[in-house]
VMD Tcl script that draws the C-alpha trace (Angstrom):
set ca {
  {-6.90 -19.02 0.71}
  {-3.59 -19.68 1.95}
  {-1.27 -17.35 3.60}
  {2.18 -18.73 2.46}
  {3.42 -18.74 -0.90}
  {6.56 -20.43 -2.03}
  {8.87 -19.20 -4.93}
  {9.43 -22.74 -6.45}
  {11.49 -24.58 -8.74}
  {10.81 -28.73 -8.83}
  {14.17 -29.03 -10.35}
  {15.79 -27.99 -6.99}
  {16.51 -30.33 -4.57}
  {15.76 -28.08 -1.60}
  {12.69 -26.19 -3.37}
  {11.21 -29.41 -3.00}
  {12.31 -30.09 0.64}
  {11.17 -27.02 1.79}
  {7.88 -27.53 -0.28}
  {7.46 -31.30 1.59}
  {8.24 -29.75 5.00}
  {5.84 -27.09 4.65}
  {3.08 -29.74 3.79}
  {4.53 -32.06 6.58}
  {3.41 -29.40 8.95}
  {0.02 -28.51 7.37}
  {0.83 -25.76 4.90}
  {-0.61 -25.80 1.75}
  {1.42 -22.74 0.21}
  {0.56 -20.65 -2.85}
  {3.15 -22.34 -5.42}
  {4.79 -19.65 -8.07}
  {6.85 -21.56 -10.19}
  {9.19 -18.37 -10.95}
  {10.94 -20.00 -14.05}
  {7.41 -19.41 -15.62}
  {5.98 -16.38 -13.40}
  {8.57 -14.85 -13.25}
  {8.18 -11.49 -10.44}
  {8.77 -8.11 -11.80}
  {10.78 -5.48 -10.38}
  {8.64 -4.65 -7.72}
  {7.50 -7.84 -6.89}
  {11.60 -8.26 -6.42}
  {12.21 -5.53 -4.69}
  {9.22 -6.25 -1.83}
  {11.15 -10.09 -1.63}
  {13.96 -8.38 -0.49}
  {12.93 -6.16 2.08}
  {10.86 -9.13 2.99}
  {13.67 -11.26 3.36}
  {15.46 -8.63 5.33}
  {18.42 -8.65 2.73}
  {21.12 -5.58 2.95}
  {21.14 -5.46 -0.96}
  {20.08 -7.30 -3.68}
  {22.66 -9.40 -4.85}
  {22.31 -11.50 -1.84}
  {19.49 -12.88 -3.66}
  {21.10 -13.80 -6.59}
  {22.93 -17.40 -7.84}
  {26.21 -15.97 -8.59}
  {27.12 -19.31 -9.75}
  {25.02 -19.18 -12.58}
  {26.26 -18.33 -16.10}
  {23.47 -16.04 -16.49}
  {25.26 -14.01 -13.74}
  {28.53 -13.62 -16.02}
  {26.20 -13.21 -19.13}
  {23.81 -10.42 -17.67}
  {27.50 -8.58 -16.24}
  {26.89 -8.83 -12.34}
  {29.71 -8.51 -9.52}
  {29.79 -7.71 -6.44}
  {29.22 -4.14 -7.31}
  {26.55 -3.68 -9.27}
  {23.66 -1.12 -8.16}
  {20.68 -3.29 -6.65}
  {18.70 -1.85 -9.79}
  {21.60 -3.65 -12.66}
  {20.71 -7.15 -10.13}
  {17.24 -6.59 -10.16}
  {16.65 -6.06 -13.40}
  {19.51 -8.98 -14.29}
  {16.84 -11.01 -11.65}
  {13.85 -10.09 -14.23}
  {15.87 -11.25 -17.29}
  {17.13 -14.18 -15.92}
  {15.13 -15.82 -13.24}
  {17.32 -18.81 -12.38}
  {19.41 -15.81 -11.04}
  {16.76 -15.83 -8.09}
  {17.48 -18.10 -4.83}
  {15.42 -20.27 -4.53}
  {13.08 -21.46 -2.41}
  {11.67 -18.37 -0.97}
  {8.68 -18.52 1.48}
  {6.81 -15.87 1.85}
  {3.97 -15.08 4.97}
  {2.58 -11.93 5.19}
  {5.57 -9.19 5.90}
  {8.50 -11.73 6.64}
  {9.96 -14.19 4.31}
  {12.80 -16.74 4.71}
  {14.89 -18.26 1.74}
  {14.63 -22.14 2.48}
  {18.45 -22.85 2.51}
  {18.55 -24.92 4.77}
  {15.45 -25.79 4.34}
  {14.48 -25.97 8.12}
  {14.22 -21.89 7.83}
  {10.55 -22.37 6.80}
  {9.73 -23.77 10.86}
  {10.15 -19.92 11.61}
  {7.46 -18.55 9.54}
  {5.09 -21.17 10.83}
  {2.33 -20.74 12.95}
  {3.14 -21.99 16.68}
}
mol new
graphics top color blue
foreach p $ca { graphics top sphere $p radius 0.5 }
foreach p [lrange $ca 0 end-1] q [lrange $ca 1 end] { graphics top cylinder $p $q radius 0.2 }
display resetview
């Protein structure tokens, strides 16, 4: 059983960099490809305190036409983004690694070194 799991898409460029670097240094993560498995509202919500994050929308791809299509800004109550999150899932960051109570969104992804075991 592994203790890290990585929210992945092998689309992304750095999903997969932080993917190789975790292997590089003898992690064999838990892989949830979240197009597919997508997490629910909870599973959300726990990323975020995970991550340490203020609110949720610093979890979210702003860039993304889902954003203007689900009605996001700036403002919108963490539960709108969440949900919005749920809905859309290429919404989510990506790659987030997650080990026990702390996870780290691998952007860059050298922010994965920090969860490792020293």
């Amino acid at each position: 059983m592994t203790d890290y799991t990585i929210f992945h898409n092998p689309r992304c460029s750095k999903s997969r960099q932080t993917l190789a670097l975790l292997e590089e240094n003898g992690v064999t993560p838990t892989i949830v490809k979240y197009l597919e498995d997508t997490p629910d509202a909870t599973a959300l919500k726990a990323l975020i305190d995970k991550l340490g994050l203020e609110q949720a929308h610093d979890l979210v791809r702003n860039k993304e036409d889902d954003y203007k299509t689900a009605g996001l800004s700036k403002d919108s109550s963490d539960a709108d983004v969440i949900n919005a999150m749920v809905q859309y899932p290429k919404l989510i960051e990506r790659p987030i690694v997650v080990k026990g109570d702390k996870a780290v969104l691998g952007r860059p992804p050298e922010n994965v070194l920090a969860l490792l075991d020293k």
